[in-house]
VOVEX-659008 format. One line per field, with one value per residue (C-alpha): residue number from 1; x negated, y negated, z. Coordinates in steps of 0.2 Angstrom, whole numbers. Each point is the difference from the previous one (the first is absolute). Example, Ala and Ser with C-alpha at 12.3 -4.5 7.8 and 13.67 -1.06 7.14 Angstrom:
lumlum = [1;2]
px = [-62;-6]
py = [22;-17]
pz = [39;-3]
***
This chain:
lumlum = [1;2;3;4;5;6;7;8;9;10;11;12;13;14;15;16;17;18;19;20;21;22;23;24;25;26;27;28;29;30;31;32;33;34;35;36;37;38;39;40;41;42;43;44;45;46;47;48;49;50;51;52;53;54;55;56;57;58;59;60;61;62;63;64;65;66;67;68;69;70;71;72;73;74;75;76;77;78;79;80;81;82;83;84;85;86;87;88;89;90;91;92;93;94;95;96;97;98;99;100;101;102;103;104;105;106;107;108;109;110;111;112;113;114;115;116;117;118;119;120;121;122;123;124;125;126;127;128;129;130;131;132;133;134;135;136;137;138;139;140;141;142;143;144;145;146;147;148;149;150;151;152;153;154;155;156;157;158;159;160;161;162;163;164;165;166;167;168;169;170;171;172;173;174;175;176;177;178;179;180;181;182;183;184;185;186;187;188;189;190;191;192;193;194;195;196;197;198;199;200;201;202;203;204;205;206;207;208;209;210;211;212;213;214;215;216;217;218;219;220;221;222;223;224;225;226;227;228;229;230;231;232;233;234;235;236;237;238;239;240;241;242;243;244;245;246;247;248;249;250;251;252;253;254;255;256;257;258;259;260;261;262;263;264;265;266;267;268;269;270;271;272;273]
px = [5;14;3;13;7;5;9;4;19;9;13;-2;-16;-7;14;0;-19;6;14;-9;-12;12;8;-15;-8;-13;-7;5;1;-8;2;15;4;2;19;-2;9;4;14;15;-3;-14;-9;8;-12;2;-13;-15;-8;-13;7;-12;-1;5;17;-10;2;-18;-7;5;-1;-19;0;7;-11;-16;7;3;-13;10;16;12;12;16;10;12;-10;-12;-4;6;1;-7;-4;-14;-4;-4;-10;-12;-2;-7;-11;-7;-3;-8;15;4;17;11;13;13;12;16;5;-18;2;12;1;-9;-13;-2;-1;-13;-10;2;-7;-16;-2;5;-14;-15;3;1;15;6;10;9;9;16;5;14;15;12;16;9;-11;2;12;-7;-18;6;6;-15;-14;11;-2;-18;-4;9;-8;-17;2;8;-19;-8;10;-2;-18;-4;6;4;-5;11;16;9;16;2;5;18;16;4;11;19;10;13;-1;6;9;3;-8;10;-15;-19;-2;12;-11;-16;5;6;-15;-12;12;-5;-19;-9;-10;-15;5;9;-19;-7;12;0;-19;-5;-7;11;-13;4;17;0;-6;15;12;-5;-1;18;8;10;5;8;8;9;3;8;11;-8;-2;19;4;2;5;1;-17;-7;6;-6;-18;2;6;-16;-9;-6;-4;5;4;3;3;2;-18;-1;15;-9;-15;10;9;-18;-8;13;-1;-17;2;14;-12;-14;11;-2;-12;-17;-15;-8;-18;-7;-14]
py = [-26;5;-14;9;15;7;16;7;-11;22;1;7;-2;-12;-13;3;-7;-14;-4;-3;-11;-12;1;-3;-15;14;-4;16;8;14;7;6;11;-11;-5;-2;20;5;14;-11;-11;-15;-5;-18;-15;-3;10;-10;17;2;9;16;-1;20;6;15;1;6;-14;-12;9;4;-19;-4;12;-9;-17;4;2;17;8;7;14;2;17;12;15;6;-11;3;-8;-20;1;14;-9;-15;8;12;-16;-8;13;0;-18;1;-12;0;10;1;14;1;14;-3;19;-1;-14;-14;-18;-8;11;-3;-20;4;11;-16;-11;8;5;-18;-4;11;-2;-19;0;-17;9;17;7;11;14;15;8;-8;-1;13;13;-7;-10;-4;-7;-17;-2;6;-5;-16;2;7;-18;-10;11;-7;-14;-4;10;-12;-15;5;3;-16;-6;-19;-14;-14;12;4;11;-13;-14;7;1;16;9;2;16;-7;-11;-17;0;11;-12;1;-7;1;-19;-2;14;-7;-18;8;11;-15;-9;13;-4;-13;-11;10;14;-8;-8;18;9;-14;-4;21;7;8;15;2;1;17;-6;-11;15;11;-13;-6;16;4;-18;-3;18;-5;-18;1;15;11;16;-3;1;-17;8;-19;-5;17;1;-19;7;16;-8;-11;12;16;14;19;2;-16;1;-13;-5;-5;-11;-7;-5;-10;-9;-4;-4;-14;-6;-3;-10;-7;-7;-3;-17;-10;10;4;-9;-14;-1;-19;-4]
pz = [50;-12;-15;-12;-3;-17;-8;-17;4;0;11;18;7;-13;1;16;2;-9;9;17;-8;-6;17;9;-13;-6;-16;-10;-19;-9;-16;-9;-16;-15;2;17;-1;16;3;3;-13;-4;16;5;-4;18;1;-4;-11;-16;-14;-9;-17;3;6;7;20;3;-9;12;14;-2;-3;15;10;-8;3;20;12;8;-5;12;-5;12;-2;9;-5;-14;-13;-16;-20;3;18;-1;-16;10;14;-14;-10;16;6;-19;1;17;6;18;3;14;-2;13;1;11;2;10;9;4;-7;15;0;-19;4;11;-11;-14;12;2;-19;-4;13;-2;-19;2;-12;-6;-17;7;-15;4;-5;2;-6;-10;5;-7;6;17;5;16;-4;-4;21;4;-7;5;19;-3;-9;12;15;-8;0;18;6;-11;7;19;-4;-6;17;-5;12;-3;0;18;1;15;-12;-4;10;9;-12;5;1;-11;-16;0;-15;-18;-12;-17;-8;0;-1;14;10;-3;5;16;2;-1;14;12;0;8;-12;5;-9;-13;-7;4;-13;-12;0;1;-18;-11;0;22;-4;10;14;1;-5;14;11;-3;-8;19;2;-17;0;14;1;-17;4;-15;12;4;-19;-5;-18;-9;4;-2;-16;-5;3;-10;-15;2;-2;-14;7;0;19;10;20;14;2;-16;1;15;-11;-11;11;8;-19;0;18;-4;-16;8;15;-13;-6;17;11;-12;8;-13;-2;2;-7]
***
């Protein structure tokens, strides 16, 4: 099973990595130049990275290969500069390396192909790896959608008992109401579910956050009018948040971050002993 994801904090495909593990309560991290030296800049301390004593890029990214379990390198094409780096320092450590080239194949193939080297490998560090962003723009969405893809197999996998789509309201073809605020959303949100489900998200492990996610991702799209454009609340959850490319679903899990710590004040189950 997948514990933490980590990257050498570049931009694209590493931050990218990164990214999703903070959205989905992944421990995460990796190794970083010294500086923290990425190309736009030093890496946020957001990011919860090791510094090299070595501003020298391949340092930390052999560092990162031995430190992992597997690598995976994501590109649209042939690898080139870091990214073949990465994959011949694998192979010369005898690492396992999953390479996936999107001109070959599509994403969701890709996060299928993840899956099983994740799994035959029995992966619990995956390091990332891939273009930065200036030599392609577009890694950083997709070796998104590839994470995010993985995870939802892992999540449908798992097949949870205690957990029913059948515990929530039929979702409505129109939302209620534009919430101005995400405090005034989530109080609404935790109005529309029995109590039931209130103690389910409240009492769930921050570590299944994504079982929650794709479980509630339609209903709070909808309910809260974000696939209408509610551009106020949108743009409340983006300026939460520190990443390169942000996107409804994202706003969607922070809206349900702070339902559940919302929830977490009346509705977490004590133990008496």
């Amino acid at each position: 099973m997948l514990k933490k994801i980590i990257s050498g904090g570049q931009t694209g495909a590493d931050r990218a990595a990164l990214d999703i593990a903070i959205k989905f309560n992944i421990e995460h991290g990796g190794w970083v130049p010294k500086g923290r030296k990425a190309e736009d800049g030093p890496i946020s301390h957001n990011y919860n990275m090791r510094e090299m004593l070595t501003s020298d890029y391949s340092k930390r990214t052999e560092q990162n290969i031995l430190d992992s379990d597997g690598t995976l390198i994501i590109s649209n094409g042939k690898l080139k500069t870091g990214s073949l780096l990465t994959k011949n320092l694998a192979f010369k450590h005898k690492i396992p390396c999953c390479y996936i080239d999107l001109l070959k194949i599509d994403e969701f193939e890709g996060a299928i192909i993840l899956n099983e080297f994740i799994s035959e490998n029995k992966i619990k560090i995956l390091n990332v790896a891939g273009p930065r962003k200036s030599n392609d723009p577009e890694i950083y969405t997709c070796v998104k959608i590839i994470l995010e893809t993985l995870i939802y197999m892992i999540v449908i996998a798992a097949e949870p008992d205690d957990f029913e789509l059948s515990d929530f309201l039929l979702l409505e073809k129109e939302p209620v109401k534009f919430y101005k605020t995400i405090h005034d959303a989530v109080i609404f949100l935790a109005d529309t579910f029995d109590l039931k489900t209130r103690y389910f998200i409240a009492n769930s492990d921050d570590s299944n956050i994504a079982v929650l996610y794709f479980y509630l991702i339609d209903y709070i799209k909808i309910k809260l009018g974000l696939d209408s454009k509610n551009k106020n609340l949108l743009d409340l959850c983006y300026k939460k948040l520190n990443m390169d490319l942000i996107d409804i679903e994202d706003a969607v899990m922070v809206i349900l971050k702070d339902l559940k710590i919302f929830l977490e004040k009346d509705h977490v189950l004590k133990v008496i002993k």
